[in-house]
N, C-alpha and C positions, 0 to 999 in steps of 0.2 A: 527779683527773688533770687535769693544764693542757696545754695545746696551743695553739701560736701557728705563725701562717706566719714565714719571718724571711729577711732577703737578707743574707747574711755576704762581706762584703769584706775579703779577706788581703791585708794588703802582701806584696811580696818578700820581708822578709826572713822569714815565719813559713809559707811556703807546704810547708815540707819537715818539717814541724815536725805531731804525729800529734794536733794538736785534735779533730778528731771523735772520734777514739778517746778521748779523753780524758773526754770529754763521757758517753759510754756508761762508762766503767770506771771517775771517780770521781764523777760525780754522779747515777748509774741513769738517766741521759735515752736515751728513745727518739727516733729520726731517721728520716722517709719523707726521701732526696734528693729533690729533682726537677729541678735544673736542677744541671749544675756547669763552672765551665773553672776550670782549674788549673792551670798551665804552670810549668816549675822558673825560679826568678830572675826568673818575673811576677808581678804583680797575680793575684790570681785572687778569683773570684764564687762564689757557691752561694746557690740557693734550695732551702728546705729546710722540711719540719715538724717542729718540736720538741714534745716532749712528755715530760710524767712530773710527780712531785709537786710543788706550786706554791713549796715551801721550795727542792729538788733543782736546779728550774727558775730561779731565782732566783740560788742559786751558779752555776750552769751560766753563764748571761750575764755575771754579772761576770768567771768566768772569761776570757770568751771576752774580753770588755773588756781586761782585763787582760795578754793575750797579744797586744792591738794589733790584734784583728780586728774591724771596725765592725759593728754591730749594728741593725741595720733591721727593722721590723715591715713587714709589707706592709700597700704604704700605697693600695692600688689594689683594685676587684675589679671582676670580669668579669660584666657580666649578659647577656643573650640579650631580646632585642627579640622578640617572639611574633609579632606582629603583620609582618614582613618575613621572618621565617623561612619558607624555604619546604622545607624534610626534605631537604634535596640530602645534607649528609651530609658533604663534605668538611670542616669543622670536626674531625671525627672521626678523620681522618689524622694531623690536625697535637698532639693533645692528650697531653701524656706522661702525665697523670694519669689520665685515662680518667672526668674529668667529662664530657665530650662523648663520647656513644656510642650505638650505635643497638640501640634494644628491639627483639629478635624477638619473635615472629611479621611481628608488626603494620610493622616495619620504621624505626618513628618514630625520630627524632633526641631524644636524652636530654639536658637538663643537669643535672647535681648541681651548685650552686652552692659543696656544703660539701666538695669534691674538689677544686676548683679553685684551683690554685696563682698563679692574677693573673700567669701567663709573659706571657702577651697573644699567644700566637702563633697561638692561633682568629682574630683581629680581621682580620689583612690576607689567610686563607686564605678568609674568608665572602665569596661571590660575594655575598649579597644585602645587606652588608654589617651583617646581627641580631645581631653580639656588640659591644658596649661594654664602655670600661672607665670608671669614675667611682672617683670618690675616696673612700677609704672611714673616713668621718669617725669612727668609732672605734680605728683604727690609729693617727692623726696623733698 
Protein backbone atom coordinates (compact mmCIF):
# COMPACT_ATOMS: atom_id res chain seq x y z
CA UNK A 1 0.00 0.00 0.00
CA UNK A 2 1.46 3.61 -1.03
CA UNK A 3 0.17 6.67 0.67
CA UNK A 4 1.21 10.21 0.09
CA UNK A 5 0.00 13.75 1.46
CA UNK A 6 -1.06 15.76 -1.86
CA UNK A 7 -2.66 19.37 -2.31
CA UNK A 8 -5.06 19.15 -5.47
CA UNK A 9 -5.87 22.38 -7.36
CA UNK A 10 -9.24 22.39 -9.72
CA UNK A 11 -9.54 25.03 -12.24
CA UNK A 12 -13.18 26.28 -12.78
CA UNK A 13 -13.84 24.58 -15.36
CA UNK A 14 -13.46 20.71 -13.65
CA UNK A 15 -14.82 21.81 -10.21
CA UNK A 16 -18.38 20.14 -10.98
CA UNK A 17 -17.12 17.45 -12.56
CA UNK A 18 -17.07 13.90 -9.84
CA UNK A 19 -12.98 13.31 -9.58
CA UNK A 20 -12.71 11.92 -6.33
CA UNK A 21 -15.36 9.65 -7.12
CA UNK A 22 -13.56 8.57 -9.73
CA UNK A 23 -10.39 8.01 -8.05
CA UNK A 24 -12.28 5.49 -5.64
CA UNK A 25 -14.51 3.71 -8.48
CA UNK A 26 -11.72 3.24 -11.27
CA UNK A 27 -8.51 3.16 -9.64
CA UNK A 28 -9.41 1.26 -5.80
CA UNK A 29 -7.59 4.57 -4.22
CA UNK A 30 -8.48 5.43 -0.81
CA UNK A 31 -8.90 9.10 0.42
CA UNK A 32 -8.67 10.73 4.31
CA UNK A 33 -9.90 14.56 3.15
CA UNK A 34 -8.45 16.99 5.31
CA UNK A 35 -8.82 20.27 4.04
CA UNK A 36 -11.15 21.28 1.16
CA UNK A 37 -12.92 24.81 -0.52
CA UNK A 38 -14.79 24.10 -3.48
CA UNK A 39 -17.04 26.72 -4.69
CA UNK A 40 -19.25 26.29 -8.25
CA UNK A 41 -17.38 28.39 -11.22
CA UNK A 42 -14.18 28.79 -8.72
CA UNK A 43 -10.85 27.62 -8.25
CA UNK A 44 -11.11 25.22 -5.66
CA UNK A 45 -8.22 23.41 -3.16
CA UNK A 46 -8.14 20.12 -1.34
CA UNK A 47 -5.62 18.54 0.89
CA UNK A 48 -5.84 15.18 1.00
CA UNK A 49 -4.30 11.45 1.88
CA UNK A 50 -4.11 9.13 -1.01
CA UNK A 51 -3.64 5.77 -0.80
CA UNK A 52 -3.83 2.28 -2.36
CA UNK A 53 -1.54 0.01 -4.67
CA UNK A 54 1.47 1.81 -5.96
CA UNK A 55 0.48 0.62 -9.81
CA UNK A 56 -3.61 1.95 -8.93
CA UNK A 57 -1.72 5.02 -7.32
CA UNK A 58 0.15 5.82 -10.22
CA UNK A 59 -2.99 5.71 -12.80
CA UNK A 60 -4.92 7.68 -10.17
CA UNK A 61 -2.25 10.89 -10.68
CA UNK A 62 -2.11 10.89 -14.14
CA UNK A 63 -5.72 10.73 -14.03
CA UNK A 64 -6.05 13.46 -12.05
CA UNK A 65 -3.23 15.28 -14.40
CA UNK A 66 -5.12 14.55 -17.09
CA UNK A 67 -8.46 16.11 -16.13
CA UNK A 68 -6.43 19.46 -15.57
CA UNK A 69 -6.07 19.19 -11.79
CA UNK A 70 -2.47 20.15 -10.52
CA UNK A 71 -0.83 17.77 -8.47
CA UNK A 72 1.21 18.68 -5.43
CA UNK A 73 3.08 16.52 -2.84
CA UNK A 74 3.26 18.24 0.31
CA UNK A 75 6.09 19.90 0.40
CA UNK A 76 6.16 21.19 4.13
CA UNK A 77 5.92 19.41 7.55
CA UNK A 78 5.09 20.32 10.92
CA UNK A 79 7.51 19.63 13.79
CA UNK A 80 6.90 20.70 17.57
CA UNK A 81 9.83 22.42 19.42
CA UNK A 82 9.93 20.28 22.90
CA UNK A 83 11.82 22.51 24.41
CA UNK A 84 9.10 25.94 24.26
CA UNK A 85 6.29 23.67 24.44
CA UNK A 86 4.73 24.18 27.52
CA UNK A 87 1.16 21.46 27.58
CA UNK A 88 -1.31 24.66 27.12
CA UNK A 89 -3.14 22.49 24.75
CA UNK A 90 -4.69 24.92 22.41
CA UNK A 91 -2.68 23.56 19.30
CA UNK A 92 -5.44 20.85 19.87
CA UNK A 93 -8.44 23.10 19.00
CA UNK A 94 -7.24 24.11 15.96
CA UNK A 95 -5.91 20.44 14.51
CA UNK A 96 -8.49 18.53 11.91
CA UNK A 97 -6.35 15.61 11.81
CA UNK A 98 -5.99 14.95 15.46
CA UNK A 99 -2.18 14.82 15.34
CA UNK A 100 -2.18 17.22 18.18
CA UNK A 101 -4.17 15.86 21.01
CA UNK A 102 -4.09 15.52 24.71
CA UNK A 103 -3.25 11.94 26.36
CA UNK A 104 -5.42 11.27 29.33
CA UNK A 105 -5.00 10.68 32.43
CA UNK A 106 -1.72 12.43 32.48
CA UNK A 107 -3.22 15.37 30.50
CA UNK A 108 0.07 15.89 28.19
CA UNK A 109 -0.22 17.38 24.76
CA UNK A 110 0.45 14.63 21.90
CA UNK A 111 2.10 14.91 18.52
CA UNK A 112 1.91 12.32 15.94
CA UNK A 113 4.09 13.66 13.24
CA UNK A 114 2.55 10.66 10.79
CA UNK A 115 -1.21 12.28 11.15
CA UNK A 116 -0.15 15.44 10.24
CA UNK A 117 -1.58 16.89 7.22
CA UNK A 118 1.31 20.27 7.06
CA UNK A 119 -2.36 22.63 7.01
CA UNK A 120 0.07 24.83 9.43
CA UNK A 121 -3.03 25.98 11.31
CA UNK A 122 -1.22 24.69 14.81
CA UNK A 123 1.55 27.45 13.99
CA UNK A 124 -0.22 30.97 14.45
CA UNK A 125 -2.74 29.06 17.29
CA UNK A 126 0.64 28.18 19.64
CA UNK A 127 0.92 30.83 22.17
CA UNK A 128 4.63 29.69 22.97
CA UNK A 129 5.14 29.68 19.39
CA UNK A 130 6.74 25.18 19.52
CA UNK A 131 5.18 24.25 16.15
CA UNK A 132 7.30 24.76 12.93
CA UNK A 133 7.00 24.23 9.69
CA UNK A 134 10.34 23.35 7.50
CA UNK A 135 10.75 22.00 4.24
CA UNK A 136 10.46 18.58 3.70
CA UNK A 137 13.23 17.60 1.40
CA UNK A 138 11.96 14.38 0.31
CA UNK A 139 8.48 15.76 -1.11
CA UNK A 140 10.48 18.40 -3.38
Amino acid sequence: MHAEMLVLQFPREVVDQPIIYRLVKDFDLEFNLLRAAINPRQEGLMVMELRGHPKDFRQGLKYLRGAGVKVRRVAREVSRNEERCYQCGTCTAVCPTGALHIERPDMAVVFEAARCSACELCCPACPAHAMEVRLNRAAV
